[in-house]
C-alpha positions as CSV (number, residue, x, y, z in Angstrom):
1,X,-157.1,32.0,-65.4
2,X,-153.3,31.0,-66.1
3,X,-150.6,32.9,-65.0
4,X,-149.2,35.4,-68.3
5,X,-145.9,34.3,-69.4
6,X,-142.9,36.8,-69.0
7,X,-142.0,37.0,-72.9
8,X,-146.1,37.8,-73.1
9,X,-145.8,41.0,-70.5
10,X,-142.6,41.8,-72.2
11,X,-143.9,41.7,-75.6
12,X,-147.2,43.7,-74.2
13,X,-145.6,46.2,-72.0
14,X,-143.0,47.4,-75.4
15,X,-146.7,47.9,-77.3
16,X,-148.0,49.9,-74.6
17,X,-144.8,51.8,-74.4
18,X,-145.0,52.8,-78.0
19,X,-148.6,52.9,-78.6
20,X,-148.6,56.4,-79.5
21,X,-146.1,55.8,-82.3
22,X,-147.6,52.6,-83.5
23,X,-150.5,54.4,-83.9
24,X,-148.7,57.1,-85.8
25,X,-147.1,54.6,-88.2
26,X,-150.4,52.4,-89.1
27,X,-152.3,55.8,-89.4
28,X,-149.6,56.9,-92.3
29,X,-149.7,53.7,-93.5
30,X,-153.2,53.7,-94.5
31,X,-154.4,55.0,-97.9
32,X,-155.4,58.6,-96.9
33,X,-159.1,58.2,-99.1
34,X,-160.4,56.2,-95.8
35,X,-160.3,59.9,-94.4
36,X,-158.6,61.6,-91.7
37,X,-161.4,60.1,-88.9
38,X,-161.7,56.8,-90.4
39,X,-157.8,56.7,-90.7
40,X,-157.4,57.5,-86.7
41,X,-159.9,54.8,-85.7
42,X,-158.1,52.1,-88.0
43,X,-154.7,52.6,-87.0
44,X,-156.0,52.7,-83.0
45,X,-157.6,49.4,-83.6
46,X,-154.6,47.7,-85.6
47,X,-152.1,48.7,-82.6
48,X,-155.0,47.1,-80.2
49,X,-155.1,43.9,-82.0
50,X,-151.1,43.5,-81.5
51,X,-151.8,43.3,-77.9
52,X,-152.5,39.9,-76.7
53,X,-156.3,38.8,-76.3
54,X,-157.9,39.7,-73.2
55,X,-155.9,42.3,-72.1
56,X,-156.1,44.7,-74.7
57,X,-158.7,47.1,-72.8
58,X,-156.3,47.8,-69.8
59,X,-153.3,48.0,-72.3
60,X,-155.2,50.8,-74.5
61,X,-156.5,53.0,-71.7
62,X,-153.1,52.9,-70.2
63,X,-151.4,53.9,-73.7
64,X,-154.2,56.9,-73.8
65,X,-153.4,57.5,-70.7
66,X,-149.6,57.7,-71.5
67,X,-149.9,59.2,-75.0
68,X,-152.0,62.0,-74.3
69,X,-154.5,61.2,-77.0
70,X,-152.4,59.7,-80.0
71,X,-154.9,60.0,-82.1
72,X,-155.2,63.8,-81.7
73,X,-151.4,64.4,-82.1
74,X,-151.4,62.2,-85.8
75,X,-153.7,65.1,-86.9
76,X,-151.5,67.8,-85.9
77,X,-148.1,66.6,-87.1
């Protein structure tokens, strides 16, 4: 496996950073007949496909893991 470029972990650590919000801002950018649940999972996997390929399970858990559960906090606010 070749060594990430810098502008690639720089690029994926700001994602991870502001996962929770991304999530926040896809969720209210979706058209609220998908349905609060439906919603939640789409805007989770449109921040996750930002992230670059192959690392996107270690980035997510570590944004959950940040964040608190993102997800749960869209539904609340």
């Amino acid at each position: 496996m070749s060594p990430v470029p810098p502008d690639v972990e720089q690029a994926e650590a700001a994602i991870v950073e502001h996962y929770p919000r991304l999530v926040r801002l896809a969720y209210l950018v979706l058209p609220p007949a998908l349905g609060r649940n439906r919603r939640v999972l789409t805007a989770h996997s449109l921040v996750q496909r930002a992230l670059p390929r192959g690392r996107r399970d270690s980035a997510a858990a570590a944004g959950a893991l940040r964040g608190g559960g993102a997800g749960l906090s869209l539904i609340n606010k």
